[in-house]
C-alpha positions as CSV (number, residue, x, y, z in Angstrom):
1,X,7.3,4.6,-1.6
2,X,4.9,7.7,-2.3
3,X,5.7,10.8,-4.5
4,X,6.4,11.2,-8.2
5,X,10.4,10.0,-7.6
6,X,9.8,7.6,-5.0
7,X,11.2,5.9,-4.1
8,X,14.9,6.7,-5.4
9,X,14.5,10.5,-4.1
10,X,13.0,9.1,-0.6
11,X,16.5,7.2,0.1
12,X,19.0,9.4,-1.6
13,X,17.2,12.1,1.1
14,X,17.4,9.7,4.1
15,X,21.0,9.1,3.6
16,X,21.5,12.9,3.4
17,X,19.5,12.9,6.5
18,X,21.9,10.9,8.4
19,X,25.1,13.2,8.0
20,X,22.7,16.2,9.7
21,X,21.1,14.1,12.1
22,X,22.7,13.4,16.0
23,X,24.5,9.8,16.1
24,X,21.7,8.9,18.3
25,X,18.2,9.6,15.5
26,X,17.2,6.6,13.5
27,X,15.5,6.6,10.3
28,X,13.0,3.9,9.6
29,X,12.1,3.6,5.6
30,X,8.5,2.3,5.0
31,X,8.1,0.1,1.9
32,X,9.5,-2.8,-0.2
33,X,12.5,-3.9,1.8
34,X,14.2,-5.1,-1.5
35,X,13.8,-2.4,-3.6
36,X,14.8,0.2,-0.6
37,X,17.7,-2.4,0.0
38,X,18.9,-1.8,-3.6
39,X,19.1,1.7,-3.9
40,X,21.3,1.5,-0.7
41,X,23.9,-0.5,-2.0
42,X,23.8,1.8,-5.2
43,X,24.8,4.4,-2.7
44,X,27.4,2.0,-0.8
45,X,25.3,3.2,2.6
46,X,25.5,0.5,5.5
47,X,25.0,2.3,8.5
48,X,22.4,1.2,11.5
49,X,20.8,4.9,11.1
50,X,19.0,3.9,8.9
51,X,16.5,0.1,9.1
52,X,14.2,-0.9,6.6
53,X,10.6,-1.9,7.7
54,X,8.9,-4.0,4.9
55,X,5.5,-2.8,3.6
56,X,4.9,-4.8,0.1
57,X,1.9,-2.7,-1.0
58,X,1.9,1.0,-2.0
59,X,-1.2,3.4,-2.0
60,X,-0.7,5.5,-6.0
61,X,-0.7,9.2,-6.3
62,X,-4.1,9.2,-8.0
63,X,-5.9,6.5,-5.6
64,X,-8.8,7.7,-2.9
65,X,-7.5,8.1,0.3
66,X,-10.0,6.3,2.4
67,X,-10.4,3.2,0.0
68,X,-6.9,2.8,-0.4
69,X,-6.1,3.1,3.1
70,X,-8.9,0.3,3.8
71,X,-7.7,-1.9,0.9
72,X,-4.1,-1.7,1.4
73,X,-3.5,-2.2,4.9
74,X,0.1,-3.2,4.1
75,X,0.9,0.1,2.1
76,X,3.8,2.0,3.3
77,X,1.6,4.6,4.2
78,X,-0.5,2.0,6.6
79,X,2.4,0.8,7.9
80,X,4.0,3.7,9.0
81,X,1.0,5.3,10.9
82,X,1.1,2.1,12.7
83,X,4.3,2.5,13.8
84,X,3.5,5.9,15.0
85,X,0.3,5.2,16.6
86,X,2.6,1.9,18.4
87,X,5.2,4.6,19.3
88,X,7.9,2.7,17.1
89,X,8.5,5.9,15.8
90,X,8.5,9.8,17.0
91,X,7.6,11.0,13.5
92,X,6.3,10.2,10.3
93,X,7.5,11.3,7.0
94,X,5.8,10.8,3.2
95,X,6.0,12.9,0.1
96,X,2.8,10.2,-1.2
97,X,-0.9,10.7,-1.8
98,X,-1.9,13.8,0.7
99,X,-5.3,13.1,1.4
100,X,-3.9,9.5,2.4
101,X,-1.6,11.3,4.7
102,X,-4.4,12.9,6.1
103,X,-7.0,10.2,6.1
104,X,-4.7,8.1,7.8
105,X,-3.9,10.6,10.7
106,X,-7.2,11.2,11.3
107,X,-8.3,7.6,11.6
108,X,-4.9,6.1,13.0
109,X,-3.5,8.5,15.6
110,X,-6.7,11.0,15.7
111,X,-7.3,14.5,16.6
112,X,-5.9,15.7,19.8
113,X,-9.3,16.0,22.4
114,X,-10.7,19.3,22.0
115,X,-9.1,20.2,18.5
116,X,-12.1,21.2,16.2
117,X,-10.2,20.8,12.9
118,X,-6.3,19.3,12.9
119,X,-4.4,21.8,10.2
120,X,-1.7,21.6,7.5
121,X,1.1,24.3,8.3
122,X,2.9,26.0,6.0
123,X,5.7,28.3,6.6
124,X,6.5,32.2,5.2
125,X,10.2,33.3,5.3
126,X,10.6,36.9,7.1
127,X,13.7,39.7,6.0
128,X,15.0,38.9,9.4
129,X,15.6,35.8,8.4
130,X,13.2,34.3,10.7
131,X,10.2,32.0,10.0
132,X,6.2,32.7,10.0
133,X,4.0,29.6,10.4
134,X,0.9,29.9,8.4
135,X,-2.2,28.1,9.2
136,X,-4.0,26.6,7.5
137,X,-2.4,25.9,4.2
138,X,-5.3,23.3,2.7
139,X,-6.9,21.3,4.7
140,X,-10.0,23.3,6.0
141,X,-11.4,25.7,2.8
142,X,-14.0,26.9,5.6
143,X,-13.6,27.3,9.0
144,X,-15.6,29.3,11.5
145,X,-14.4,32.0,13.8
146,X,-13.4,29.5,16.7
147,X,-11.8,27.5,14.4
148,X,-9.7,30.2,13.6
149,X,-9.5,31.4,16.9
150,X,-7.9,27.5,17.8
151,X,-5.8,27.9,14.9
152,X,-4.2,31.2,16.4
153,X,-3.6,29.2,19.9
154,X,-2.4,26.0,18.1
155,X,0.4,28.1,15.9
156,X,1.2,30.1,18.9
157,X,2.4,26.6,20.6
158,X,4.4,25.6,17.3
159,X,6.1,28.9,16.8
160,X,7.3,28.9,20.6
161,X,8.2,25.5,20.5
162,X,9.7,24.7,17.3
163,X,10.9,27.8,16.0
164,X,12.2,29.0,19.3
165,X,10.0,32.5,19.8
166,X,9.1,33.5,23.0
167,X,5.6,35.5,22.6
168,X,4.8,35.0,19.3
169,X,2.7,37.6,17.4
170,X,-0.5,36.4,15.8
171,X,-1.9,38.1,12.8
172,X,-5.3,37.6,10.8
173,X,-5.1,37.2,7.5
174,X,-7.7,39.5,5.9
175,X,-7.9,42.4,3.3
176,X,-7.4,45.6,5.5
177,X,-6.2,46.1,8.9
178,X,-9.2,47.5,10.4
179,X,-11.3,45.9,12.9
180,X,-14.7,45.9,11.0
181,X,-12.8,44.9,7.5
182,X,-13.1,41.0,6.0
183,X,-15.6,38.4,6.2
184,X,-18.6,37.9,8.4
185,X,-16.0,34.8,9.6
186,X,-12.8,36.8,10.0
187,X,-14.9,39.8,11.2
188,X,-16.2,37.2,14.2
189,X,-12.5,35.5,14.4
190,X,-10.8,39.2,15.3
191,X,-13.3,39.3,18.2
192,X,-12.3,36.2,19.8
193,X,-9.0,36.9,19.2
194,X,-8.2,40.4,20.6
195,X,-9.8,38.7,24.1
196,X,-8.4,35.5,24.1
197,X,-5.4,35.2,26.8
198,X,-3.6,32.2,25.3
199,X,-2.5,34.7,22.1
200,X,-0.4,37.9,21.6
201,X,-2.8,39.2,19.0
202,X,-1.6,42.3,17.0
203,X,-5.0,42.6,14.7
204,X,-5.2,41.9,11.3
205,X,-2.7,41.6,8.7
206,X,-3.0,41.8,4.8
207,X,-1.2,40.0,2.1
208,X,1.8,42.5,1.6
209,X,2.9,41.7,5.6
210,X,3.8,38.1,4.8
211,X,7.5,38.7,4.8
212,X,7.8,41.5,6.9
213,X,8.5,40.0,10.2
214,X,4.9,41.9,11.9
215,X,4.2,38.4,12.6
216,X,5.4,35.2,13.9
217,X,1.6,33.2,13.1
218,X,-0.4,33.7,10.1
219,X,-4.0,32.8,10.7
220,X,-6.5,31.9,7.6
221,X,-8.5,29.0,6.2
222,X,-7.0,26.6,4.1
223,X,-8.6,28.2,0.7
224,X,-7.0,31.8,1.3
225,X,-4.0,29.7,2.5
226,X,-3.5,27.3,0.2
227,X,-3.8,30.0,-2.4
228,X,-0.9,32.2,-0.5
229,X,1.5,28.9,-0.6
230,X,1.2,28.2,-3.7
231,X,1.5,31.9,-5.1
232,X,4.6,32.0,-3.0
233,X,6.1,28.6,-4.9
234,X,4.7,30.6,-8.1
235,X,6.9,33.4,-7.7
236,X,10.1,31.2,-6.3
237,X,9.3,29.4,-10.2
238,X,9.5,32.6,-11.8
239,X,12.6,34.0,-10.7
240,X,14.3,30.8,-11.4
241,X,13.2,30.8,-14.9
242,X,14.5,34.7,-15.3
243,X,17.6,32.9,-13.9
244,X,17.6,35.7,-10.8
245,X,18.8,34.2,-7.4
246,X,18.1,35.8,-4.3
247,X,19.0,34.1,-0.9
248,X,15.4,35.1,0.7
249,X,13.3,34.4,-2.4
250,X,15.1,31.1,-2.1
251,X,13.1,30.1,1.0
252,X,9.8,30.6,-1.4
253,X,11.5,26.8,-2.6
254,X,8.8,24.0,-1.4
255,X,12.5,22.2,-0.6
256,X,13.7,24.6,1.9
257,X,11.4,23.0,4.7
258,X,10.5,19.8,2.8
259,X,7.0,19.4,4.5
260,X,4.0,20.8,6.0
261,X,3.4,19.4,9.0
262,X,0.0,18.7,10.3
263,X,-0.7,20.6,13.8
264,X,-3.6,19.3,16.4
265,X,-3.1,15.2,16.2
266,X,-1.7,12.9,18.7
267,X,1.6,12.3,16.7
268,X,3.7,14.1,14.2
269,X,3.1,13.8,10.5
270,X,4.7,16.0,7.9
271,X,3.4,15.7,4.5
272,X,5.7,16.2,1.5
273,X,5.3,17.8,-2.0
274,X,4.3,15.1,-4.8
275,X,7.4,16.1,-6.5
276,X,10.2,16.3,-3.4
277,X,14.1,15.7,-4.5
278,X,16.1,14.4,-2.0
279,X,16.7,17.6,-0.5
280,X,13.3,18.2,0.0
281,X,13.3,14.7,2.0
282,X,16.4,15.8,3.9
283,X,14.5,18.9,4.7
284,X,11.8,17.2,6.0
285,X,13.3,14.7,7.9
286,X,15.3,17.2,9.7
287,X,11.9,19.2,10.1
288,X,10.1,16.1,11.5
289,X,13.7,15.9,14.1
290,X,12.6,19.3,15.1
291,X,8.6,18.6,15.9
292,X,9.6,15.0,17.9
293,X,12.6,16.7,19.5
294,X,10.2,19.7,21.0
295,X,6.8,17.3,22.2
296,X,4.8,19.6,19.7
297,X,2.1,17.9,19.6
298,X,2.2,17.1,23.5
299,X,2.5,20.5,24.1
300,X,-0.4,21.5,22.0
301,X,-2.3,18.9,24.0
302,X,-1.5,20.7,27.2
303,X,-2.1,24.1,25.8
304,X,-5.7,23.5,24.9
305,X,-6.8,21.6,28.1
């Protein structure tokens, strides 16, 4: 029921979903079962891949997270983290009020035991037409050099898992590739780093390597990252309004993944952009596939122990 074409866009990207998906996936759609039921008939859909599970109240774009998570215990948003914490479902989807999303993963399903600060991945397209993970992307403005350090291991896990690479090659986001360069944080991070077994780090990295395919993990706190993700969307904006269409700038589209999922809680949750289309949803769904068919967040549990 969340995001600004919710809940229309949701089910038009569900349905999508299901021609993707194996026979065997189900998709469960949080909200009001009559309303979800009606757009399905709109789209003559009648298949068992998709149920409905009723939730009759819905937590608004503009509401606080914690008081309406606390106030609206039936909201979609509620509801689903119950059925992931209940293991009803392997994933959990919404495009709705982020800091909901976030609140509620935090509270519900809770940090994985020894995770300092859970993060919100984003992802950086690469001219080999591979994929960078980049955390984090917004949830953590500060973090501290073990913080960063965790992040490094936890992306390591997700880019072995999920996107399939072997040793994956973790950079530090910073503004020159020396050693001694950055912040008194990053300056402390690269330390940790170039000892720390459980990552192949390659040093630092600066902004014109984020397509280049020198790395397969992009570590930074959610200010610097948030700031690269949404310069990236920037540009993907631009380009379409020049009406100039490149297949790689065309990964810069927030719909070409869907969601940013977030990494170091007992569960997966992917959270979606305010303003997904259904393709963004089919994107995402296919994304959140990906994470439940891998165990990411089991393996991330074992990696850290």
């Amino acid at each position: 029921m969340g995001g600004d074409f919710a809940p229309e866009a949701a089910v038009e990207g569900a349905i999508m979903a299901t021609q993707l998906l194996p026979p065997q996936v189900k998709l469960v759609l949080v909200g009001k079962q009559p309303v979800i039921q009606a757009i399905l008939d709109q789209h003559s859909f009648s298949s068992p891949a998709i149920e409905i599970c009723h939730a009759d109240e819905v937590v608004e774009m503009g509401e606080h997270p914690t008081k309406a998570l606390s106030q609206k215990p039936n909201s979609s948003i509620a509801v689903g983290f119950k059925l992931l914490k209940s293991g009803e479902v392997s994933a959990f989807c919404s495009a709705g009020n982020t800091g909901a999303m976030h609140v509620g993963a935090m509270f519900s399903i809770k940090s994985i035991e020894g995770v300092m600060r859970p993060a919100i991945a984003g992802f950086s397209p690469q001219i080999n037409g591979g994929q960078a993970v980049i955390l984090d992307v917004g949830a953590n403005a500060d973090c501290k050099p073990d913080v960063l350090q965790q992040f490094a291991e936890i992306g390591s896990v997700y880019a072995k898992y999920v996107l399939g690479i072997e040793q994956p090659r973790v950079g530090l986001m910073n503004l020159g590739e020396e050693e001694q360069k950055g912040s008194l944080a990053t300056q402390a991070a690269y330390q940790l780093l170039k000892i720390n077994p459980k990552v192949h780090f390659i040093g630092n990295i600066e902004g014109r390597d984020l397509f280049t395919n020198k790395v397969d993990v992009i570590v930074c706190d959610g200010f610097t990252g948030n700031v690269i993700l949404k310069m990236a969307e920037s540009i993907y904006d631009l380009l379409k309004q020049r009406q100039i269409s490149d297949p790689f700038f065309d990964h810069l589209n927030y719909e070409s993944v869907g969601g940013s999922p977030i990494l170091g809680v007992n569960g997966n949750v992917i959270i979606g952009h305010g303003v997904s289309s259904p393709l963004a949803i089919q994107n995402m769904i296919l994304l959140a596939f990906k994470m439940a068919e891998s165990n990411i967040y089991v393996r991330i549990r074992e990696a850290l122990v």
